[in-house]
Each structure stands twice: as C-alpha cells, then as structure tokens.
N, C-alpha and C positions, 0 to 999 in steps of 0.2 A: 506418597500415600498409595496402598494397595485396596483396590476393591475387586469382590468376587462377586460375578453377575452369571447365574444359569451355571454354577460349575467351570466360567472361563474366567481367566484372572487377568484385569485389565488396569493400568496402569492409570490414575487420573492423579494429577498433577495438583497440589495444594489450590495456586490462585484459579484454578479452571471450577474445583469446588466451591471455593469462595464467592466467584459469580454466580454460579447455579445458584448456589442458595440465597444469596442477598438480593443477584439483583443488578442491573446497574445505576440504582439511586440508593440501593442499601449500601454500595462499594463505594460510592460519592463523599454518601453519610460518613462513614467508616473512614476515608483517608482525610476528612475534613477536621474531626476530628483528629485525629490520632496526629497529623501532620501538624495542626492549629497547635495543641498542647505541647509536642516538641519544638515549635520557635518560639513560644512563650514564656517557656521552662529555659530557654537557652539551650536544651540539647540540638541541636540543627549545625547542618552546614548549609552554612549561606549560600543562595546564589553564585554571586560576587568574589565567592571565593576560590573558583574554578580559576579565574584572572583574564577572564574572555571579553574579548569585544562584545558590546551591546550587537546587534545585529542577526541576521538568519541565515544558518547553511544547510542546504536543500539535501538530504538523504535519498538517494534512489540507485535501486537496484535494476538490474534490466537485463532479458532475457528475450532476444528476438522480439525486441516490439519499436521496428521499422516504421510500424502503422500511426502509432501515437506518438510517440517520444518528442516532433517538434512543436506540435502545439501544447502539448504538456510542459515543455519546459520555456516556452514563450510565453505563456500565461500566467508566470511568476516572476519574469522577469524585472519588472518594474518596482519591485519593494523586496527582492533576497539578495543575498549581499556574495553568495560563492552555491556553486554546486560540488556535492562529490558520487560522481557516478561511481558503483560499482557494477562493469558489466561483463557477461558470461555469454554472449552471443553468437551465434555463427551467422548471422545476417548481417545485415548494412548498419546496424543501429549504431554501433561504434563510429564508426563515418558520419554517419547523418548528425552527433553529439559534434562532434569535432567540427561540423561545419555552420552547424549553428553557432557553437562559440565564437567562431573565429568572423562570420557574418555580421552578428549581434557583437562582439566586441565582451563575450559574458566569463566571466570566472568559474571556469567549469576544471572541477579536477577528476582527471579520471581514469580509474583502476582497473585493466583488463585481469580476470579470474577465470578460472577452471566452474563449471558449470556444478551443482548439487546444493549446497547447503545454502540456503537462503538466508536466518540467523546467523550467521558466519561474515557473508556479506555484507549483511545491516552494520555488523561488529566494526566492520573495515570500513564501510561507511563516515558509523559514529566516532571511531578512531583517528581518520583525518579529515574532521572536519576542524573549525577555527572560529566558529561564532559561539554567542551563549544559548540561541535561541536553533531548534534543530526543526523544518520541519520535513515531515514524513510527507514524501512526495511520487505515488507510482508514475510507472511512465504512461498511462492511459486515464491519469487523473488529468482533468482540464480547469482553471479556475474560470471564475465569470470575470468581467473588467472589473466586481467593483470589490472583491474578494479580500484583494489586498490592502485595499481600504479600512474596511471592518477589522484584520487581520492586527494591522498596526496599531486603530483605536486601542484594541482590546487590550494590546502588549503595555502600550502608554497609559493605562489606568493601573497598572496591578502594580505591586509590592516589589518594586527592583532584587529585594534580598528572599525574597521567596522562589522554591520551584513550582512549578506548574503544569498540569497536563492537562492543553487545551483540547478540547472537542467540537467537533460541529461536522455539519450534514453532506454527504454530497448524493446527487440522483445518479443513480443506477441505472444504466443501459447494455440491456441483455440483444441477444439476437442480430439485431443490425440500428440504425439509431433513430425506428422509429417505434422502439417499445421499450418499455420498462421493465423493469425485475421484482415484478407481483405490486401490489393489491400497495403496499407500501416500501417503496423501493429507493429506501435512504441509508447509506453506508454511513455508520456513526462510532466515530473511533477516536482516541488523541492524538489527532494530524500535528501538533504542533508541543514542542515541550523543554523546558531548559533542559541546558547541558548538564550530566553530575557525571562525575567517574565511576558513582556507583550504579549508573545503569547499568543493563544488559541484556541479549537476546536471550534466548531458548526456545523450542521445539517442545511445543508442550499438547498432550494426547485431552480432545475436546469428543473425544465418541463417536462412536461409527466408521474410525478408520482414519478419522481425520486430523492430521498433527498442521498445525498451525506453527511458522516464526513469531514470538507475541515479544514484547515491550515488559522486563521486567522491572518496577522503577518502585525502589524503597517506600512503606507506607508512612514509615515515617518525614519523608523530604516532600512527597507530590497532591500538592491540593487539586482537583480537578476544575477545571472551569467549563462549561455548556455555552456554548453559540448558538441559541436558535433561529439561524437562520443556514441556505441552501447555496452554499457559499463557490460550488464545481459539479461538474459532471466527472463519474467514473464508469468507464467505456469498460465496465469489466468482462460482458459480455460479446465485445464487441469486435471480431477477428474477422480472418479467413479462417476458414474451414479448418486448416491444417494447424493452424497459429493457438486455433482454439483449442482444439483438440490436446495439444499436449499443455496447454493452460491445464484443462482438465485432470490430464492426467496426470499432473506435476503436482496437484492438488488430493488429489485422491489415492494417487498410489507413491505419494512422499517415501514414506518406508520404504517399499521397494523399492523404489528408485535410486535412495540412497544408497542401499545396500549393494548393490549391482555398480552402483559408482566408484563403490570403492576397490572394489573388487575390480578397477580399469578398464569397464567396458563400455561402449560407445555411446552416448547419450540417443542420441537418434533411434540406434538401432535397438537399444530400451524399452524407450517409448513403443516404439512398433510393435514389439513382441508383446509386451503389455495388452497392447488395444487390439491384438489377434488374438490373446488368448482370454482375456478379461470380457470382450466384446464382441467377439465374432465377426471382426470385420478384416478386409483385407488392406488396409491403409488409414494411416492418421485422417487421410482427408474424407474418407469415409468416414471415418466417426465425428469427426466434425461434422459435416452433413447432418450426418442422425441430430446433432445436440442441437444445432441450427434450430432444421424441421420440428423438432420436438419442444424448444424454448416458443417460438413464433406460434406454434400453437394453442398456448398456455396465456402468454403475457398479454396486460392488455396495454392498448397503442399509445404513445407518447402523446401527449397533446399540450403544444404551448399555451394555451386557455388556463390550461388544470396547475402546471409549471412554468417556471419560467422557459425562456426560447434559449438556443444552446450558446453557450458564448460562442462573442465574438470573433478571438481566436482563432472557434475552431470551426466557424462557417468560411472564414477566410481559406483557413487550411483547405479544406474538402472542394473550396471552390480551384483555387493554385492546382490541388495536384488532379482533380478530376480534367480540368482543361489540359493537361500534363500526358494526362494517362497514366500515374501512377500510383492511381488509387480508385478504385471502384465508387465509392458513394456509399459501400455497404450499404 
C-alpha cells in the first residue's frame, strides 16, 4: 500500500495499518474472530498437522551479545526442549553458546551467518527448528524462575489442534539495570506461538525510518492469547557503550545498512561512518556515551517495591562474572 504524506511517497505496509487503526485489542478482536469461524467451518489447517513433536524450540538470533546470551539462555532451560541459534557475530558469543551447551548438557543448534538481514535469520531460525511450539527468544531476554511454569500451564489448557500467538509482558531495562524504559516500560509481543509452514518474516516500514523484522502469521490460523502477568526482564537497553551504540544504529539506520551490505562492505566500518556522519561524533563508543547519558537522564529508577527483583538467573550471573572481572555490573 502506497501513502503520500507532505509530497513524500512513503511505503506503509498493509498489517502495520491494520494496527494503527484497530489497535492491539481491535487486531485480538479480529484474528479471534476470523480464525474461530475458519476452524469451525472446517477450513483450517490444524495444528497437528505440521507432524511435530509437542514441545518448544527456542528461536534466537544474535549479533555480538557476549553480555547477555548466558543467562538468557539458562533461564529457559528447564522447560524448552532444543535451541536454534542463528548467529552473525564477531565477538565471543558463538563461544560462549557452545560452552553453555556442552556445560548444561542442552540442544542447541547453531547457525553461523553473514551479518544484515535479521527477517532472513528468523527464517533460518524457524526453518530448523523441530518442535510445534516456537518460542521467540532475544538473547538479552531473561525469564524469572517461575516463567516457565505459567508458560506450560497455559500451552496445557488450550486446543492441541488450534494455532496460537501467545503474548505477555517483559520489564524493560534501558541504561544500565537500575532504570527503566519510561513511565510504562513493558515489552508486549507474541513471544510464543505454534509451528505453521505458512508463517513468515518481513521487514515491514512502521514510520519515521523505522523498518522492523515482524511475525507474519495467517489471520486466518492464529488466535491470540494475553498473559497478564511480567513473566522476564529485556535488558534492551542495556550494553556497553559501543555494543549499544550499533544496537541503535542497526535499528535506525536498517535501510542503510542493508544497502551498504550488500554492496560487500564492512559491517563495522558501516556502522562508524554512519554515526560520523548521522551524529557527529568520532566513535561508536561515543555515541554510545551520548545515548547512555541521555536515557539515565530521562528514565525513572528501577525499583524492586514497584516490580518485581530481577531473576534469579541473572543476579547469579552478574555476581560469577563481576568476581571474574568480566563483566562491569553495568
């Protein structure tokens, strides 16, 4: 779909309209419907008829995040059944995956790839994985110990032959991990959702520059379900300087980035030029700095009172490697 805004012709994407206008309990409404009356009518593909294992295979992408990746992926360990990393790294993360597996004893498969296209990823992801159940897993997502509890309740009450895109909440931690990300700082998305062959990614234009990898998933196969409750922490904001920094601009300047990628030039050396000429600074880690100083000025403080205290996990973690030295405390 084509929209003309001020004379500039800007590309907005059917389902990115669809929300704008409805909603995200008008789009609830809408696939409840529309999904309900396709299994009832008999037009549906079941479930069950993918021919998959009941059980969950953890989707995650990763991209230089050394920082989070093992209590993110320990925090699930106790109720998912396989992982499949796909990762594009030039730090330790690949290392650090491999040695949790082989520690933990855990079914991790994993895909070393060429850096850019994040949708593409997912793809490869969702392409070898092996269970019915997928769920969408960053590598600076943390769950709490009782996470996976709720998790599995939920799966055991619903409709074996139906699909599903679950939802529910994780806190948001900007800056360093004693603040939040504003006023209401809960990331709420379908972290969990059965297998179909007709899913699929795309790179779809949400305004102001911003193209997002989203979850395309038939209206007619996926009922949504809501967990209200605060089930992980996502450290989204939560780097070094340098780390962040191209978080950001991997974020913001997607298009460009891609384009330069394809075109075989150095992912690093991208980024940098970017945030010299975008931002007038002389290094990623400078701009990281600014976003730091700038988020810690705005957010207000974490407070276990208001939220819950941070898992388990990942107090453990911070304690290991701060005595280690291989990790700051952020």
């Amino acid at each position: 779909m084509l929209c003309r805004v001020v004379g500039v012709s800007v590309v907005v994407s059917l389902p990115v309209l669809v929300r704008r206008v409805l909603g995200r309990r008008g789009v609830f409404l809408l696939r409840n419907v529309v999904s309900g009356l396709m299994y009832y009518v008999g037009l549906y593909e079941y479930a069950d008829s993918a021919g998959r294992e009941d059980g969950i295979s953890v989707m995650m992408c990763t991209y230089n995040e050394g920082e989070w990746v093992e209590p993110s992926i320990l925090s699930v360990k106790d109720f998912v059944d396989e992982y499949v990393v796909v990762d594009s790294s030039s730090d330790d993360t690949p290392e650090i995956v491999r040695r949790v597996a082989a520690e933990e004893g855990l079914n991790i498969k994993l895909f070393r790839v060429p850096p850019g296209d994040l949708a593409t990823g997912r793809l490869i992801s969702l392409k070898n994985s092996s269970y019915k159940w997928i769920l969408h897993l960053d590598a600076d997502m943390i769950f709490y110990e009782d996470g996976g509890k709720v998790v599995k309740e939920v799966i055991e009450s619903l409709n074996p032959r139906r699909h599903y895109l679950i939802y529910w909440k994780y806190l948001l931690l900007c800056g360093d991990l004693h603040h939040v990300c504003g006023d209401n700082p809960y990331h709420i998305e379908h972290w969990l959702f059965t297998y179909s062959g007709k899913l699929t990614y795309k790179y779809l234009n949400y305004g102001n520059g911003l193209y997002m990898d989203t979850l395309i998933a038939p209206l007619r196969l996926y009922k949504p379900i809501f967990i209200d409750k605060v089930l992980g922490v996502h450290l989204a904001g939560v780097r070094s300087p340098e780390k962040l920094a191209v978080k950001y601009l991997r974020a913001k300047h997607r298009r460009e980035l891609l384009e330069s990628l394809s075109k075989g030039d150095d992912v690093n050396e991208v980024l940098a030029r970017i945030a010299r000429q975008a931002y007038g600074v002389k290094s990623l880690r400078e701009l990281g700095e600014k976003l730091i100083k700038d988020m810690l000025g705005k957010l207000p403080k974490y407070d276990e009172g208001t939220f819950r205290p941070l898992p388990k996990v990942l107090i453990e973690y911070l304690r290991k490697t701060t005595t280690t030295g291989t990790n700051s405390g952020l």
